[in-house]
C-alpha positions in Angstrom: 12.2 -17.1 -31.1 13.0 -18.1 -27.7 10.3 -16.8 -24.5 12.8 -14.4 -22.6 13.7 -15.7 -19.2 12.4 -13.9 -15.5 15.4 -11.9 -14.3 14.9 -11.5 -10.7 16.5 -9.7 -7.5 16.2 -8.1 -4.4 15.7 -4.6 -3.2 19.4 -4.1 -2.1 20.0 -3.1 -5.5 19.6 0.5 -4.3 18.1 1.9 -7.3 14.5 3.6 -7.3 11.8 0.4 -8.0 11.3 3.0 -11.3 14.1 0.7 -12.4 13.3 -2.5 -11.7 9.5 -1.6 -13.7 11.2 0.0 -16.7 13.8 -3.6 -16.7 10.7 -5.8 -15.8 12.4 -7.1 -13.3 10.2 -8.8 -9.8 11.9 -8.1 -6.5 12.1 -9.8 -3.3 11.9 -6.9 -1.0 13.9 -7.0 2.5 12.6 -5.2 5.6 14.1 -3.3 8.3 12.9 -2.5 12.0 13.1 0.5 13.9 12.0 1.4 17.5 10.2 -2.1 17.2 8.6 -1.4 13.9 9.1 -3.4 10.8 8.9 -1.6 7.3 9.5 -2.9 4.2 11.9 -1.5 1.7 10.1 0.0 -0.4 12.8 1.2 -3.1 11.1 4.7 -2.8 7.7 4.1 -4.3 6.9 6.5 -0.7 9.2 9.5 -1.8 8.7 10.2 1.9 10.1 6.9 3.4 14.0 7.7 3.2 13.7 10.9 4.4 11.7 9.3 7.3 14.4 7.2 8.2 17.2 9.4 8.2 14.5 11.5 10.6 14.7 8.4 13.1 18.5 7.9 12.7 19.0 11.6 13.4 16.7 10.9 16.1 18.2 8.8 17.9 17.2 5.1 16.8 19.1 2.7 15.6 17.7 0.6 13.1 18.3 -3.0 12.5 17.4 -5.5 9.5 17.1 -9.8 9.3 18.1 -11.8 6.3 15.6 -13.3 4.4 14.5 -16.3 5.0 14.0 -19.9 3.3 9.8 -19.2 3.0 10.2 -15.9 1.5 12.4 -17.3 -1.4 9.9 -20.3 -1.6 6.6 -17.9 -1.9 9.1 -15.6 -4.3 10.1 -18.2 -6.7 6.9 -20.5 -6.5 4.9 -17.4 -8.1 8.0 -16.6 -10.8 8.2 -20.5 -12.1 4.7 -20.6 -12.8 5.5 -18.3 -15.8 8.9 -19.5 -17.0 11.9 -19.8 -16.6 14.0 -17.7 -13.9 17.6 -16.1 -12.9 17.7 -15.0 -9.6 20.7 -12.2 -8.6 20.9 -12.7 -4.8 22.6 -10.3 -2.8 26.1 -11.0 -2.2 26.9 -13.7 0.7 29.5 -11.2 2.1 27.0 -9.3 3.7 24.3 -11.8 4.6 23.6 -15.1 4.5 20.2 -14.9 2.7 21.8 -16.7 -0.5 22.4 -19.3 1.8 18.5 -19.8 2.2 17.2 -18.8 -1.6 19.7 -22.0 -2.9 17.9 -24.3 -0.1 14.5 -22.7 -1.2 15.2 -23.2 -4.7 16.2 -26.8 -4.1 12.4 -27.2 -2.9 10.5 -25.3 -5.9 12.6 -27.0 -8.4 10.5 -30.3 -7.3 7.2 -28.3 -7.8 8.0 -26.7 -11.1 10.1 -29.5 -13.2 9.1 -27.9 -16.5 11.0 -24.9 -15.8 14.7 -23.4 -14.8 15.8 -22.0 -11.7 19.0 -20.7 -11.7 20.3 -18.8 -8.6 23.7 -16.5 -8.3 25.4 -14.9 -5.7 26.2 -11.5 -6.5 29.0 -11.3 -4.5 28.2 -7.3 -4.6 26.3 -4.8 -2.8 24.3 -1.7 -3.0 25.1 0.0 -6.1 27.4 -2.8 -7.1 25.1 -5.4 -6.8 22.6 -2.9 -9.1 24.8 -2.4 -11.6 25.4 -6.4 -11.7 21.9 -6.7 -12.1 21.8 -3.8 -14.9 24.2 -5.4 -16.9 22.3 -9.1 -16.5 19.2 -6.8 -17.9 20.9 -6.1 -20.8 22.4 -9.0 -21.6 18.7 -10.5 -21.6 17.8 -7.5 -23.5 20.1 -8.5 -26.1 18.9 -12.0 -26.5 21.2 -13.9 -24.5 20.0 -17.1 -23.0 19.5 -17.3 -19.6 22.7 -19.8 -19.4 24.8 -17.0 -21.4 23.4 -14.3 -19.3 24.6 -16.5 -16.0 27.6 -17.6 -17.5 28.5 -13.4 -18.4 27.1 -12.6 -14.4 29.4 -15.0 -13.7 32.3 -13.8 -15.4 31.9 -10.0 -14.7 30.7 -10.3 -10.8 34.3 -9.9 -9.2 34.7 -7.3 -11.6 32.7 -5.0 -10.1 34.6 -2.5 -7.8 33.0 -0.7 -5.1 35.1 1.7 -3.7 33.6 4.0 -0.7 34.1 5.9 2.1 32.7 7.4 5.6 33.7 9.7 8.2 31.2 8.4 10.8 31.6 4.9 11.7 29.6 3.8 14.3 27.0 2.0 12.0 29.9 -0.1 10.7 31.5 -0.6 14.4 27.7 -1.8 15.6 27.6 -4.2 12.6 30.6 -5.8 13.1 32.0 -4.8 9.8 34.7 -2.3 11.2 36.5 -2.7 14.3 35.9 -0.2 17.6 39.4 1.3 17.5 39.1 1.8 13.7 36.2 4.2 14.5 37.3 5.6 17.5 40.1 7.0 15.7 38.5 8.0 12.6 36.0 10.2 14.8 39.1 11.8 17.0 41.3 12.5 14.4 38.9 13.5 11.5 40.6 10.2 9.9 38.6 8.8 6.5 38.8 4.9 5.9 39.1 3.9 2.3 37.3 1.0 2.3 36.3 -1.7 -0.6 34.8 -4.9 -1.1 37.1 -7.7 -1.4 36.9 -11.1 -3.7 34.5 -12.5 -1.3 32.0 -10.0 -1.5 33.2 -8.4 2.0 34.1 -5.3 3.3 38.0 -4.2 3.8 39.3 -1.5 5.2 42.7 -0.5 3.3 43.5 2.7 3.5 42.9 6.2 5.5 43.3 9.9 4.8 42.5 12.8 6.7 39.2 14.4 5.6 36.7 13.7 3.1 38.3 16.0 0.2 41.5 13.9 0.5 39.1 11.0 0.8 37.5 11.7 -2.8 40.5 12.2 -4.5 41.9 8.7 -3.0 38.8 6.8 -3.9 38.8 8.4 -7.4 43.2 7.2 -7.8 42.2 4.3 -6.9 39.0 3.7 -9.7 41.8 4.8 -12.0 44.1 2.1 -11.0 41.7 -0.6 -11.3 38.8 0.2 -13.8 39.0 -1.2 -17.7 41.1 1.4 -19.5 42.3 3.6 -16.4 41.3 7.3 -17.0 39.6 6.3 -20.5 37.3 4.1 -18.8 33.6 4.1 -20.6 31.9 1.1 -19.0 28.9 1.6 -16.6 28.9 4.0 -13.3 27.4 4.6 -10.2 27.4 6.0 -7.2 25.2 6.0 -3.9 25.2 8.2 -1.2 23.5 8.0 2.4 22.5 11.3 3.0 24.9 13.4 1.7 23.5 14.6 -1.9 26.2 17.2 -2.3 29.0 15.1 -1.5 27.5 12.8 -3.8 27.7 15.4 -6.5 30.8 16.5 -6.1 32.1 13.1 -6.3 30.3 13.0 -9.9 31.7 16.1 -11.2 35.4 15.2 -9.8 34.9 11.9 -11.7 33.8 12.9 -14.5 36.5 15.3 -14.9 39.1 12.7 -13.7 37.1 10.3 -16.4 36.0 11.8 -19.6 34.1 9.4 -21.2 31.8 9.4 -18.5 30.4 12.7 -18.7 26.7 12.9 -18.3 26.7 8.8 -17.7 27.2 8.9 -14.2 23.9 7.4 -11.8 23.6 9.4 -8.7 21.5 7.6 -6.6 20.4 7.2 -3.0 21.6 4.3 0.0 18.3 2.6 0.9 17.3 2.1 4.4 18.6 -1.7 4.4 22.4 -0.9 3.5 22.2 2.8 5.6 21.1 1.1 8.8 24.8 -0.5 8.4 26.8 2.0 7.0 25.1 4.9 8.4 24.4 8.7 7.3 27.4 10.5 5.5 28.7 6.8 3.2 29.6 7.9 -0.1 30.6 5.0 -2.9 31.2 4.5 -6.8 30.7 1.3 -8.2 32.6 0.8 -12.0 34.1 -2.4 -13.7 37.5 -3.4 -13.8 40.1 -5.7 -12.9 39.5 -9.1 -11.0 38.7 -8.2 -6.8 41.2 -9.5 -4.5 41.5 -10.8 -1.0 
């Protein structure tokens, strides 16, 4: 029988590092820096760390994070290829350039470690997308796959992978970059809700807006329904992440699972980690689900 491959990632999966032990899967971990004080993400092995952060951000600070560089990937994948073979899920180049650096890095350990495969993917997702991406690589390993049919099915299911989300306060996406400053002005004067997704390219559009976040559930759940396999029968994998806003989050589970049968009691409810929230901010609220091909 064939020695199952190293499936790899980083901590922008936003799922507790419970996950990542229970999968066996070794993460590159990213760090973030507030009030001149680097942490690490720590994927809540400190129950107390998120609630810490949110303690700063309500605080006052504003928190900012780096990409990760080429001798992080280097140390990260040196260590990996000295026990086999390895499939790294980067996090998607739409919202850093990190890939960028782990292909150059891997270009160098390839030299060092000729007897074994290196195999590096851009997620094209993020946060709870780019989680369930790497869930479903899991289990395709799992399974038995080879770690060229478990690319080649990353491959093929990455721009599948919606990730539909919302938030009424948008000054951590205006300070980012990633929405523009009349965008947010007017969402905070008017009580206006951007619908916003991730496009083809792994990047954040915003293309649509309601007026409060009840109307703002019930467009993000129309619009799962339009696109996920199988409409309002879809049964495929589920999640959703929420910065700060627990109930929300559970009221966006119930509403989906009653808009979505089959995925009674399958939903993940999980939280934002400090990476993602220090660009989105406190109050985002997303569901992540498979379906048809992302667009432009």
């Amino acid at each position: 029988m064939e020695k199952r491959f190293i499936l790899s990632c980083e901590s922008t999966i936003d799922l507790p590092y419970t996950f990542a032990q229970e999968r066996e899967l070794p993460v590159l971990p990213y760090t973030y820096t507030v009030d001149g004080t680097v942490y690490t993400d720590d994927m809540r092995r400190d129950p107390q760390s998120l609630p810490r952060f949110y303690e700063m951000i309500e605080a006052g600070s504003l928190p900012s994070t780096s990409q990760l560089n080429t001798s992080d990937y280097e140390e990260f994948f040196d260590r990996l290829l000295a026990e086999g073979d390895v499939l790294h899920i980067a996090f998607g180049s739409g919202m850093t350039n990190s890939v960028a650096n782990a292909l150059i890095a891997a270009d160098v350990i390839r030299t060092r470690h000729p007897e074994h495969k290196l195999i590096v993917i851009d997620s094209l997702c993020s946060c709870g997308g780019y989680g369930l991406l790497v869930r479903e690589a899991a289990d395709r390993r799992d399974e038995g796959l080879s770690i060229e049919e478990t690319e080649a099915c990353v491959l093929s299911i990455r721009n599948r992978v919606h990730h539909q989300f919302f938030c009424t306060d948008l000054k951590f996406f205006r300070r980012s970059g990633r929405v523009s400053g009349i965008s947010a002005v007017l969402a905070s004067v008017l009580n206006i809700c951007p619908i916003m997704h991730l496009n083809a390219a792994g990047r954040i559009v915003l293309y649509g807006k309601v007026r409060g976040r009840r109307n703002a559930l019930k467009r993000t759940l129309d619009e799962m329904a339009l696109h996920a396999d199988g409409g309002e029968a879809y049964a495929g994998p589920c999640i959703i992440t929420h910065a700060n806003c627990l109930s929300d989050g559970e009221e966006l589970r119930a509403q989906a699972e009653e808009r979505f049968p089959a995925l009674k009691g399958r939903i993940l409810l999980t939280d934002i980690g400090p990476v993602i929230a220090s660009h989105c901010g406190p109050g985002t609220l997303a569901i992540y689900f498979l379906g048809d091909e992302r667009v432009e």
